[in-house]
C-alpha positions in Angstrom: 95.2 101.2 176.9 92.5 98.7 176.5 92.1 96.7 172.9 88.8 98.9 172.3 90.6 102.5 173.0 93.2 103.6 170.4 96.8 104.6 172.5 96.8 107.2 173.8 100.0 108.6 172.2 98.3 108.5 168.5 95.0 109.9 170.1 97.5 112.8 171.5 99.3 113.4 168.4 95.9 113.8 166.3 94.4 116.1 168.8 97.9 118.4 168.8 97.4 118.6 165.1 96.0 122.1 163.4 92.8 121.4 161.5 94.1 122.1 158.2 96.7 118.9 159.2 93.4 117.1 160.1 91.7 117.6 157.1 94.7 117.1 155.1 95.1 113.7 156.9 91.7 112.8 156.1 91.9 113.7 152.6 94.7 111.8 152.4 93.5 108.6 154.1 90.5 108.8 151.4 93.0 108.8 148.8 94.7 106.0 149.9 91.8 103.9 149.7 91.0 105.2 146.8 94.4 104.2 145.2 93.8 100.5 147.4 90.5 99.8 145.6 91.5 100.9 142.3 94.6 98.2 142.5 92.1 95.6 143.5 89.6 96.0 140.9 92.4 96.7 137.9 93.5 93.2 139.3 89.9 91.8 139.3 89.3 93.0 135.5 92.5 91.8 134.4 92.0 88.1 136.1 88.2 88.5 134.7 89.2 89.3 131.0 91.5 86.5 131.3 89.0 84.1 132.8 86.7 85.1 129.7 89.7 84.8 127.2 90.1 81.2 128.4 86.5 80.4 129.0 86.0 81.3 124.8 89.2 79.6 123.8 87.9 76.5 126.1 84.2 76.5 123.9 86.5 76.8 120.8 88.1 73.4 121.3 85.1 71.8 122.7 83.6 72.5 118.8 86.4 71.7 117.3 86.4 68.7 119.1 83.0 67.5 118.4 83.5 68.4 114.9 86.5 66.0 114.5 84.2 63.2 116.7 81.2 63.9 113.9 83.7 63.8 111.1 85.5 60.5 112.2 81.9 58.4 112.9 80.6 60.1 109.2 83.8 58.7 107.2 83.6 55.3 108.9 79.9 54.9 108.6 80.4 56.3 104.6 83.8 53.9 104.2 81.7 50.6 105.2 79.4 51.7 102.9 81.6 51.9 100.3 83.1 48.2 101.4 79.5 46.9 101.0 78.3 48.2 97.9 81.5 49.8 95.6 79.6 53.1 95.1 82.8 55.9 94.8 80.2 58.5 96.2 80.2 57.2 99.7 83.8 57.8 99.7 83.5 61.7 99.6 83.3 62.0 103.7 86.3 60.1 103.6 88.3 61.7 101.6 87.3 65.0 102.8 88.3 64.5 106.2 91.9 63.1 105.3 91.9 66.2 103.1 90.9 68.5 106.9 93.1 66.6 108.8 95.7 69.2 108.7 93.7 71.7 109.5 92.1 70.2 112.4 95.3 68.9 113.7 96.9 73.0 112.7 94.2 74.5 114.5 93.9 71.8 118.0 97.4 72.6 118.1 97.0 76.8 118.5 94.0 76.2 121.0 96.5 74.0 123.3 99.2 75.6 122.8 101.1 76.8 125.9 99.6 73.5 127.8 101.8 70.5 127.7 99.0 68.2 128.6 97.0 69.5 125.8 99.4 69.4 123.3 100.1 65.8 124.1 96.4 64.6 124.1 96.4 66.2 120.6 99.8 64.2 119.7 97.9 61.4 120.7 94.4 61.8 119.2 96.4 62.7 116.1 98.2 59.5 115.6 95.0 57.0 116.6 92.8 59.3 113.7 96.0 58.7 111.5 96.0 55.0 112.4 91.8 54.7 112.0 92.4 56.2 108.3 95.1 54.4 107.3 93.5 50.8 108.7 90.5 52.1 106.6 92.5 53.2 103.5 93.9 49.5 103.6 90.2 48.2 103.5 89.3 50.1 100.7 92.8 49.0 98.9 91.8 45.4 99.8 88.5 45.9 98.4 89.8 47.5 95.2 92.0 44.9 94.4 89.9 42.2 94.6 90.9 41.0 98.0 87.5 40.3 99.7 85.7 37.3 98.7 82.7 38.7 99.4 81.7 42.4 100.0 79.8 41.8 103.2 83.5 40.8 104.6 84.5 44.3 103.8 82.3 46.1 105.8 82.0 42.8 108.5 85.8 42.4 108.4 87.2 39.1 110.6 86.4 39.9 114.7 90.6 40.7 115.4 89.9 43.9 112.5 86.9 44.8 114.0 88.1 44.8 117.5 91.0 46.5 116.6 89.3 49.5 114.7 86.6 49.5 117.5 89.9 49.7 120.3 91.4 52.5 118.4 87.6 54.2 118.1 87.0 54.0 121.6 90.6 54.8 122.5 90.1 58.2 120.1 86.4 59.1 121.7 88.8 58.7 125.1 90.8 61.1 124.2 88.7 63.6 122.9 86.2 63.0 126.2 89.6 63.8 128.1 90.0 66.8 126.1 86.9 67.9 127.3 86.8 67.4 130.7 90.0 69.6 131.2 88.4 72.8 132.3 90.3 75.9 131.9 92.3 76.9 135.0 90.4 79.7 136.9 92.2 82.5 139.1 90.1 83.5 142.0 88.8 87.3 142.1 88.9 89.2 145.4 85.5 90.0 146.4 85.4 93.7 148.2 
């Protein structure tokens, strides 16, 4: 038999079959292909609902990471304030997001969970915000107690303070940049 031409044995054993077999075999071969392309697209929704699962959770942390970013740049911009002029009011920011902290850290934490590379980004980001606050909580202790000279040092601190806050800035905007250039991992859908 040539590769065009089926053998010639199954050719044979269709033609020796009654037509009731015949159309029982055909019925049959639709409902195996029925049962094949019911599989693949139960597959295909189950991979897609996932996809969108991770997709939303994915533009959850993205917000939740910009929120933080907007949070951090407000207190610091409010704190140096504070430094400059002693007005309590510009301290509100401040105080507010080491009073959110928890939450933000609570809630980064069920977003990544279940991805160790996540969850050590957000160990990370969560110790250089702790370390930002508590360089800036020394500032304003500083400043309370009489320990600037003047209160343009406060918000100008010496260069090695400043360099040091702007490293751990920078290092935190790192992070959080790395946070959101981790796309969701994507399972392919078979196309039919």
């Amino acid at each position: 038999a040539s590769p065009t031409t089926p053998p010639r044995s199954l050719i044979a054993w269709f033609i020796a079959l009654t037509i009731e077999r015949r159309i029982l075999a055909g019925f049959s071969l639709v409902f195996i292909g029925i049962l094949i392309i019911s599989a693949i697209s139960y597959r295909n929704t189950a991979l897609l609902i996932e996809n969108s699962r991770r997709d939303s959770r994915g533009h959850e942390l993205l917000q939740l990471l910009n929120t933080i970013d907007v949070a951090m740049d407000e207190a610091e911009n409010h704190h140096r304030r504070y430094l400059v002029t002693g007005d309590a009011t510009y301290l509100q920011s401040f105080r507010s997001l080491t009073e959110q902290k928890p939450t933000y850290f609570k809630y980064l934490k069920d977003l990544t969970a279940g991805s160790p590379p996540q969850e050590t980004r957000v160990v990370q980001l969560e110790q250089l915000i702790e370390q930002q606050i508590n360089a800036e909580m020394g500032a304003i202790a500083r400043r309370d107690g009489g320990g600037f000279g003047r209160r343009e040092e406060a918000a100008d601190n010496p260069a090695k303070n400043d360099e040091r806050r702007q490293d751990r800035q920078e290092h935190a905007h790192a992070v959080i940049q790395d946070f959101a250039q981790c796309r969701p991992r994507r399972y392919r859908v078979i196309a039919f």
